[in-house]
C-alpha positions as CSV (number, residue, x, y, z in Angstrom):
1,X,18.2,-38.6,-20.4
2,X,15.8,-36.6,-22.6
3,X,12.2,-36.0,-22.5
4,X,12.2,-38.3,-25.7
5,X,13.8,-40.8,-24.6
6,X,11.8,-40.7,-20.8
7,X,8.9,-40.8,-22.8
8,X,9.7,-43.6,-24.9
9,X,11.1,-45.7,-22.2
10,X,8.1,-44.7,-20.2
11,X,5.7,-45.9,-22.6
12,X,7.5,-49.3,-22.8
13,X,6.7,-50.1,-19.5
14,X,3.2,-49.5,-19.7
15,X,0.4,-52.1,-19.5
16,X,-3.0,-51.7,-21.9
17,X,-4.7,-50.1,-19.9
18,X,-2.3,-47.1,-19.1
19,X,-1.6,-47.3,-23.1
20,X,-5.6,-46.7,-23.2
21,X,-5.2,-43.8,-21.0
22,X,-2.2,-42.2,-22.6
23,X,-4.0,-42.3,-26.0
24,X,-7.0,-40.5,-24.7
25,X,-4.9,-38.1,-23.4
26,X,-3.0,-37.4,-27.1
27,X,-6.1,-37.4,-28.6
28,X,-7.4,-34.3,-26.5
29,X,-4.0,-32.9,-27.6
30,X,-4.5,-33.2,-30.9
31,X,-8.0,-32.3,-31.1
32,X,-7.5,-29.0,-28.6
33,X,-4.4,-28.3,-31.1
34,X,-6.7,-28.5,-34.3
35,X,-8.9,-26.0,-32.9
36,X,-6.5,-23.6,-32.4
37,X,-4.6,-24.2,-35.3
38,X,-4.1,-20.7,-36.6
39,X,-5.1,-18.7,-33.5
40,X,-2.3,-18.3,-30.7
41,X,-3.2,-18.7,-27.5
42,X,-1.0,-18.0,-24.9
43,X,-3.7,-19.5,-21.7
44,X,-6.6,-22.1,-21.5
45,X,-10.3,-22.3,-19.8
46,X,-10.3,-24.0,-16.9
47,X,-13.5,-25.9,-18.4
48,X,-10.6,-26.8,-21.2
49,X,-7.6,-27.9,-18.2
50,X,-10.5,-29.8,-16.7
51,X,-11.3,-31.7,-20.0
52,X,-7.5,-32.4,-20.7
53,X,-6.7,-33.8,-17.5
54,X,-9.7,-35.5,-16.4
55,X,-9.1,-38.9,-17.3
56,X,-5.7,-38.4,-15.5
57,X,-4.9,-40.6,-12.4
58,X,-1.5,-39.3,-11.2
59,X,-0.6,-36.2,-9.7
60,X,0.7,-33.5,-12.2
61,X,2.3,-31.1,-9.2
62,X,4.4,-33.7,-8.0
63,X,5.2,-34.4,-11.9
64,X,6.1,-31.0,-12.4
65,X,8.0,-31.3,-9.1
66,X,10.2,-34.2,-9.6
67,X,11.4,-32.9,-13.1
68,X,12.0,-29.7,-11.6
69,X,14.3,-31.2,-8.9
70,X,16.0,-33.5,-11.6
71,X,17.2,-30.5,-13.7
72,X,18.7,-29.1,-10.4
């Protein structure tokens, strides 16, 4: 399965509040994408990781993790 299709599949499944959550966190996106708009940047703060990720609840290692051992 794609990352697409995971993601839309994933976001079926979700109740309001994770919806809530998951909006947040595409809004950060976007609004950490205008600023750089033009400018390249190859790294982030860790003031700017810390904003993006703040209102997460799950574990992003063991995210990373588990896709890594999928694509083995």
């Amino acid at each position: 399965m794609k990352i697409k299709e995971k993601i839309y599949e994933g976001i079926k499944n979700m109740g309001p509040g994770e919806l809530s959550v998951l909006y947040e966190q595409v809004r950060l996106m976007a609004k950490i994408k205008q600023k750089s708009k033009g400018k390249r940047r190859s790294c982030y703060s860790v003031k700017e990781i810390q904003e993006m990720t703040s209102s997460s609840k799950g574990s992003w290692a063991d995210t990373v993790s588990f896709e890594r051992e999928e694509r083995l």
